[in-house]
Every structure is written in C-alpha cells, then in structure tokens.
C-alpha angles and dihedrals in degrees: 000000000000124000120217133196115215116198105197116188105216113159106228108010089138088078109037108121131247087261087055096048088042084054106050087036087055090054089054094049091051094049083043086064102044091046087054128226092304096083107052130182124217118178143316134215121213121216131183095279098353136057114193116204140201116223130171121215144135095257147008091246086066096052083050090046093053091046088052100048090043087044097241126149114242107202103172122000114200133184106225104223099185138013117208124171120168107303088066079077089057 
C-alpha cells in the first residue's frame, strides 16, 4: 500500500499543548475509524508552524478526504517512492 507524506501549515503548531495535540490526535483517530483500515496513520512531526505527517492509502484522494472530514488542512500531499537512511550508503 502506498505511503503518503502530508505537509499541514498550521501557525503555531510548535506551541500547542499536549491537550491540543491529544485533541486533534483524538479527531484523527475518529475519522480514521469511520474511513476504515484502509486509511492508517503512522506518525507526525511538529514543527514550529507545520506537522508533517505519514500516512499510509490507497490514494492520494483517501489521505484528502481524511484531512477534510477531521478538518485538517492538507497543503501538499506527496507519495514517498522510495525510502533510503544510512545503510543505502553500504
């Protein structure tokens, strides 16, 4: 199955709080449910106005639609091709 890097702009994100981040985790996690297993989500990063987030579907169209029905932006949307870390060099 495809995996799928969301960049979401959200100003500030760097200083929302743990109950903010449990919050909007929380939402994921619902939309996650009603979307089916289809549609998983693997981890996020949070940077000072920006998370990033790792999401495996079947299409891009899936990841879109979670980020509508949660109510997340979804600034770029990008199918990974390839990952590489630092035994491709070996």
């Amino acid at each position: 199955m495809p995996k799928f890097v969301i960049e979401r702009e959200i100003p500030g994100a760097g200083k929302l709080s743990e109950q903010e981040l449990k919050t909007v985790s929380q939402t994921s996690c619902q939309v996650l449910r009603e979307l089916g297993p289809q549609v998983q989500w693997l981890q996020s990063y949070v940077t000072a106005d920006k998370i990033y987030c790792v999401y495996i579907a079947p299409d891009e169209e899936q990841v879109r639609e979670h980020a509508r029905l949660g109510g997340f932006p979804a600034n770029s949307v990008a199918r990974v091709m390839t990952v590489i870390d630092p035994t491709t060099a070996e």
